[in-house]
LUMDRENSE-971013 format. One record per residue: residue in three letters; chain; x, y, z of N, C-alpha, C in turn. Coordinates in Angstrom, 2 decimals, always signed. Example, Ala and Ser with C-alpha at 12.3 -4.5 7.8 and 13.67 -1.06 7.14 Angstrom:
2
ALA/A/+13.19/-5.69/+7.80/+12.30/-4.50/+7.80/+13.20/-3.30/+7.80;
SER/A/+12.85/-2.25/+7.08/+13.67/-1.06/+7.14/+12.90/+0.03/+7.87;
REM end
This chain:
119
UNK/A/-21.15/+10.31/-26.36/-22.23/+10.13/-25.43/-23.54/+10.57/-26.07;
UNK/A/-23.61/+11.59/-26.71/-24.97/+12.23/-27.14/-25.08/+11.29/-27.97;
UNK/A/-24.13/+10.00/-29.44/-25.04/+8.98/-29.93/-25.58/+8.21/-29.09;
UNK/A/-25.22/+7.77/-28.20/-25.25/+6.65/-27.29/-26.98/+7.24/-26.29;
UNK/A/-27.23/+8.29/-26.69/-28.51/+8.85/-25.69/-29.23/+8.91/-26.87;
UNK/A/-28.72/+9.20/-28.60/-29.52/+9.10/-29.45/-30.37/+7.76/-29.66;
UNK/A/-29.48/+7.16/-30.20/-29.55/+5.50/-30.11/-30.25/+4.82/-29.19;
UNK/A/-30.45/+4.97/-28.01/-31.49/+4.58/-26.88/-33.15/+5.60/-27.38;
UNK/A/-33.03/+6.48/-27.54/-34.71/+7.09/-28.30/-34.84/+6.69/-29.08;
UNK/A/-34.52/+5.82/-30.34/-34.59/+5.47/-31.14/-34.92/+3.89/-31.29;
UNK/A/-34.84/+3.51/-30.13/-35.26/+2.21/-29.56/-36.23/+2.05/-29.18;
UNK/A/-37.74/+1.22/-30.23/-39.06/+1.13/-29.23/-38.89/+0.84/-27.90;
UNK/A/-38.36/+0.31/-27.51/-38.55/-0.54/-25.84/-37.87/+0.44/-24.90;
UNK/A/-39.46/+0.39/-24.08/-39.76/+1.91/-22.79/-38.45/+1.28/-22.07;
UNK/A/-37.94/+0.60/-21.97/-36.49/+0.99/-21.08/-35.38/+1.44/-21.74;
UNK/A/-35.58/+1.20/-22.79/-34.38/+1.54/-23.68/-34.84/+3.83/-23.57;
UNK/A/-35.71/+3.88/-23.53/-36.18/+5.41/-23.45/-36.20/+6.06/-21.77;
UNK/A/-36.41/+5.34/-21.03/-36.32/+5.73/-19.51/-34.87/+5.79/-19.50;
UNK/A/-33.84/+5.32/-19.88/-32.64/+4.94/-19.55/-31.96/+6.39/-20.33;
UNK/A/-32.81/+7.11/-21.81/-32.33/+8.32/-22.53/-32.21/+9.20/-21.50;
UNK/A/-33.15/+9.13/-20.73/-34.59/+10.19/-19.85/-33.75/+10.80/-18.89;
UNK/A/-33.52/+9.54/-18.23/-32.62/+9.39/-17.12/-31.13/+9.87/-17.18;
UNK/A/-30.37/+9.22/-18.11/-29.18/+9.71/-18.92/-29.15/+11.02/-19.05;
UNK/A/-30.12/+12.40/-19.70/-30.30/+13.52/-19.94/-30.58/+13.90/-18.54;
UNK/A/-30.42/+13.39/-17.39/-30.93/+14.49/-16.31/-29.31/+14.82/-15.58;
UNK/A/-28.47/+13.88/-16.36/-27.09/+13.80/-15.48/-25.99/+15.26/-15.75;
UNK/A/-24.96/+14.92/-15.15/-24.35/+15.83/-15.45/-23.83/+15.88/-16.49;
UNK/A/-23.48/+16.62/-17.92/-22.76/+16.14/-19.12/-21.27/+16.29/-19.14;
UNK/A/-20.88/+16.70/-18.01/-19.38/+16.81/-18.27/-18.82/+14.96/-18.04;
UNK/A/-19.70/+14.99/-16.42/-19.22/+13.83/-15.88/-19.51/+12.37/-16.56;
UNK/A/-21.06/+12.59/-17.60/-21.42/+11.87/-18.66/-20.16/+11.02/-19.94;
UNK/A/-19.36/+12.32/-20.11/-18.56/+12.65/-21.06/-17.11/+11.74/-20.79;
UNK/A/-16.87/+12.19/-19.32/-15.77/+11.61/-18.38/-15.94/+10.25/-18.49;
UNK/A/-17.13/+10.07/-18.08/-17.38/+8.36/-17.75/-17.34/+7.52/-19.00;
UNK/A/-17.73/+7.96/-19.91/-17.69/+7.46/-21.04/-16.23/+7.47/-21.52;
UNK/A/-15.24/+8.03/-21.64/-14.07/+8.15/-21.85/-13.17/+7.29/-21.12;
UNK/A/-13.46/+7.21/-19.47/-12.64/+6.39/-18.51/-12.92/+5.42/-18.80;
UNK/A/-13.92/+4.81/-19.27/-14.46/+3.40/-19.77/-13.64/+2.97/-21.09;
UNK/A/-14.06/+3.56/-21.84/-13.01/+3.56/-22.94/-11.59/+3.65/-22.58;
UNK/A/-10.67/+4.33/-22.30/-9.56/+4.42/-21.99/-9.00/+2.97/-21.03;
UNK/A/-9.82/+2.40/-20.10/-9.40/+1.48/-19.13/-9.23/+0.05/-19.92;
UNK/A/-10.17/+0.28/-21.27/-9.73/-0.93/-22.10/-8.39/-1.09/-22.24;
UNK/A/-7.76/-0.01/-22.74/-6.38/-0.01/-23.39/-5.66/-0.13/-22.26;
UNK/A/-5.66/+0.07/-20.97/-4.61/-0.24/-20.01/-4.18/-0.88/-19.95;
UNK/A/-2.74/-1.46/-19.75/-1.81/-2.93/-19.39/-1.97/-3.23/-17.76;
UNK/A/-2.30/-2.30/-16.82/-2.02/-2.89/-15.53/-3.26/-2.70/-14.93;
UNK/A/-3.39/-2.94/-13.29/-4.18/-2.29/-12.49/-3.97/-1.56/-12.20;
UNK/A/-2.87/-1.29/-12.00/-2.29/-0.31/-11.15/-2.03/+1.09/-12.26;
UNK/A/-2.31/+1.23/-13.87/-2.81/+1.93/-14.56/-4.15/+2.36/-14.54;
UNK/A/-4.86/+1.27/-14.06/-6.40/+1.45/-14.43/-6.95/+2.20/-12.78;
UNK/A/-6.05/+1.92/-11.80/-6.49/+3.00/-10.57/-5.88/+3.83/-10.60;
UNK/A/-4.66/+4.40/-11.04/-3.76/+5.60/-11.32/-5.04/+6.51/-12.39;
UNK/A/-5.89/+6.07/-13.20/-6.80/+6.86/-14.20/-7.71/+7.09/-13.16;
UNK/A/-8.40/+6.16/-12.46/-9.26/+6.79/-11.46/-9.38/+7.20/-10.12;
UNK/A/-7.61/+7.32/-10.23/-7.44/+8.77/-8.95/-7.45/+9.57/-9.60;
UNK/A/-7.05/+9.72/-10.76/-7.40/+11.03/-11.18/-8.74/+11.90/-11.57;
UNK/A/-8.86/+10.49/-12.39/-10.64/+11.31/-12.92/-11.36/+11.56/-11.04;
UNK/A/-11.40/+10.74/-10.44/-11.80/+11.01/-9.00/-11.50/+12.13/-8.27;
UNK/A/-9.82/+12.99/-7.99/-9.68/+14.00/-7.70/-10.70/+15.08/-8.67;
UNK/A/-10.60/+14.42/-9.85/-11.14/+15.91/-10.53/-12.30/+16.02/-10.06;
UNK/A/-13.04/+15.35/-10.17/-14.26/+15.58/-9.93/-14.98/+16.00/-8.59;
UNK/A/-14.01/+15.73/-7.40/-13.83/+16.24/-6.29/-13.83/+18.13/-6.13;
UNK/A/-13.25/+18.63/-7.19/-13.18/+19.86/-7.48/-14.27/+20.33/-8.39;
UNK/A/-14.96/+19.94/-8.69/-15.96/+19.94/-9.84/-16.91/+20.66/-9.79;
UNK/A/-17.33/+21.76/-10.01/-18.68/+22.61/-9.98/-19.64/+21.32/-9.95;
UNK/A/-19.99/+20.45/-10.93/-20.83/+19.71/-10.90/-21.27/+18.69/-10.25;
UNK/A/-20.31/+18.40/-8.82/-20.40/+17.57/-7.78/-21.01/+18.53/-6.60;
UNK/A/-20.76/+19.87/-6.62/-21.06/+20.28/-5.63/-22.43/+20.68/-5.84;
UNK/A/-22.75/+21.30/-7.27/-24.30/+21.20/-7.39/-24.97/+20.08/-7.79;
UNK/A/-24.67/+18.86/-7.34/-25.72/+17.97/-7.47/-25.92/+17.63/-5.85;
UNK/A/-25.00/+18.16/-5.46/-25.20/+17.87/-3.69/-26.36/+19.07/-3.69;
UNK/A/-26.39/+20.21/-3.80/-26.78/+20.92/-3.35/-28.27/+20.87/-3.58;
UNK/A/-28.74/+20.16/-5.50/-29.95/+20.43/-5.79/-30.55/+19.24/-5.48;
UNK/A/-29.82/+17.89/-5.12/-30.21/+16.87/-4.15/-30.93/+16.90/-2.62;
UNK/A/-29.59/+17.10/-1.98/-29.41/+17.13/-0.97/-29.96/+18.70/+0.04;
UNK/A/-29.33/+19.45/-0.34/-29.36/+20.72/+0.37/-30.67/+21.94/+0.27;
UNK/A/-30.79/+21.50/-1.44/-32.41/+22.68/-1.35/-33.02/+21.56/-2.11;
UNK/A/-32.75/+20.49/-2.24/-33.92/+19.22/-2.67/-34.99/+19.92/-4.26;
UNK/A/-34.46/+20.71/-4.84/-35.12/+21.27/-5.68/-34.91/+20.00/-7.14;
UNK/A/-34.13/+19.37/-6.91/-33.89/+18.32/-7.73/-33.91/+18.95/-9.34;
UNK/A/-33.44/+20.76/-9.27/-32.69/+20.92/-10.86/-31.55/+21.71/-10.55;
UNK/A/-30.41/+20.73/-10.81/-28.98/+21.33/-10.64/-28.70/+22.16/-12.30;
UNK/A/-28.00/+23.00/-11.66/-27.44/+24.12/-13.23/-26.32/+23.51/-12.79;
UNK/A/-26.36/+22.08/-14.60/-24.54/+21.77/-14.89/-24.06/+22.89/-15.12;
UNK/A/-22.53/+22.67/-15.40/-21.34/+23.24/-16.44/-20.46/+22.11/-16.53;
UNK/A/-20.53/+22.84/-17.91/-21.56/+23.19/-19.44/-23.00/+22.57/-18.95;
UNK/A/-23.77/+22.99/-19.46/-25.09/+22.75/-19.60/-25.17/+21.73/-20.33;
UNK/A/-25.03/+21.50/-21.43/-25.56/+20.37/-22.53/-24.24/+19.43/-22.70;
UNK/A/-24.73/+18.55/-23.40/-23.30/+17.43/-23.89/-23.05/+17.99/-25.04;
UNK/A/-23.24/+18.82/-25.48/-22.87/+19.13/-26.81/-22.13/+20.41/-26.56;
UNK/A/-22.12/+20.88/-24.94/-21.47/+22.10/-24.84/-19.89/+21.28/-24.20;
UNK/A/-19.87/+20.38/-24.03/-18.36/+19.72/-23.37/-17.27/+19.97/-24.59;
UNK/A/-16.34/+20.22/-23.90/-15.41/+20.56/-24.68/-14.24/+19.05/-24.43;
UNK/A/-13.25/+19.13/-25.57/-12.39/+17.99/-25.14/-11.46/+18.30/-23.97;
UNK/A/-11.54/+19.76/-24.02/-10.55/+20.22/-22.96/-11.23/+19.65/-21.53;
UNK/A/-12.83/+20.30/-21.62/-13.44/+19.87/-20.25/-13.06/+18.31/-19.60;
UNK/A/-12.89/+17.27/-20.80/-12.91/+16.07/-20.64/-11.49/+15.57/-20.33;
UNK/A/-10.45/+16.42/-20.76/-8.98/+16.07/-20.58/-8.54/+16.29/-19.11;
UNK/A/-9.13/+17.62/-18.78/-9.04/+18.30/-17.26/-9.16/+16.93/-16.45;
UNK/A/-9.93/+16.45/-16.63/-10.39/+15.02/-15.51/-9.14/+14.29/-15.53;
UNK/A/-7.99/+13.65/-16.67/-7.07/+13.13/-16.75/-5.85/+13.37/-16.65;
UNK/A/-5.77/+14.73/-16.18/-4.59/+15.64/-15.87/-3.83/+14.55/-14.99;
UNK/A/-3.20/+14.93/-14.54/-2.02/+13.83/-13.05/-3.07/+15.05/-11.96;
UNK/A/-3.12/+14.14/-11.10/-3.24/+15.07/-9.86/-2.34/+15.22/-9.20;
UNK/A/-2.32/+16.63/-8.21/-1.19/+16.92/-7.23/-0.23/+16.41/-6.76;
UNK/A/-0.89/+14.97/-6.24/-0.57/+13.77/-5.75/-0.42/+12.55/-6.27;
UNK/A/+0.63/+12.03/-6.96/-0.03/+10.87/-7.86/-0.02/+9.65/-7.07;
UNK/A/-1.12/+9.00/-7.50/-0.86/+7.09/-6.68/+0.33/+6.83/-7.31;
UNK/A/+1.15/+6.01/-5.83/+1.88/+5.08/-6.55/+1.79/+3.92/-5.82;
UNK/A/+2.59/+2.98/-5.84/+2.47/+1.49/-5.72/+3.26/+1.17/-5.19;
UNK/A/+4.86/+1.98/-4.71/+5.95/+1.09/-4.30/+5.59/+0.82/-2.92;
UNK/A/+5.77/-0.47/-2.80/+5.88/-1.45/-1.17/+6.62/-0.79/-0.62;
UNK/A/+7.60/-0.14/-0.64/+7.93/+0.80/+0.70/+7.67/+2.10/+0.83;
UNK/A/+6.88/+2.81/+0.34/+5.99/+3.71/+0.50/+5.12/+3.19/+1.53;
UNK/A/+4.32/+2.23/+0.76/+3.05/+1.79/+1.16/+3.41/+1.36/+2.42;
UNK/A/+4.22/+0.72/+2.56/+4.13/-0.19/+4.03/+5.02/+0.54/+4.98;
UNK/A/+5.37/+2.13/+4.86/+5.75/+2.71/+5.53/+5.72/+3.11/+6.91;
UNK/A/+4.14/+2.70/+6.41/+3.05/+3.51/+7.86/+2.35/+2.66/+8.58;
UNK/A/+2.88/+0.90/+8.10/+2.66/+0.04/+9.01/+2.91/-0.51/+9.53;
REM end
């Protein structure tokens, strides 16, 4: 992610630099995540792989220091500067980024009689 924010400053064209600007105000864990789930969803064989990855990355982030302070420096004291964790993209760890892909508690599944249990 940090080439990918390099590589845009390095680009005369003011959108290619609003888009760095913008990019640097986000969260870097979830930066890190997104960039990874993107990548990773290439290699999937199913759908039902590619929403099984984003229940997960989704639970995680549900738990996330960094969801709850962007509500807060949004939404709640409108101060519009949330303190990530990690602070920087260069402070993400691979661990930080694996955490998101863990299985959650709960895993999706798909079988038709599960699903149509409850209808």
């Amino acid at each position: 992610m940090a080439d990918i924010v390099a590589a845009l400053r390095r680009q005369d064209a003011t959108a290619a630099s609003d888009a760095a600007e913008m990019i640097a105000t986000r969260s870097p864990v979830a930066l890190a995540v997104t960039l990874r789930a993107v990548r990773e969803a290439v290699k999937l064989d199913t759908l039902e792989d590619a929403l099984r990855q984003e229940y997960r990355v989704s639970c995680a982030a549900l738990r996330s220091h960094d969801l709850v302070e962007g509500i807060r420096a949004q939404l709640i004291d409108k101060d519009r500067n949330p303190k990530w964790s990690p602070a920087s993209l260069a402070a993400v760890s691979d661990a930080d980024v694996d955490a998101y892909f863990a299985p959650a508690g709960h895993e999706l599944t798909f079988d038709e009689d599960e699903i149509c249990a409850d209808v």
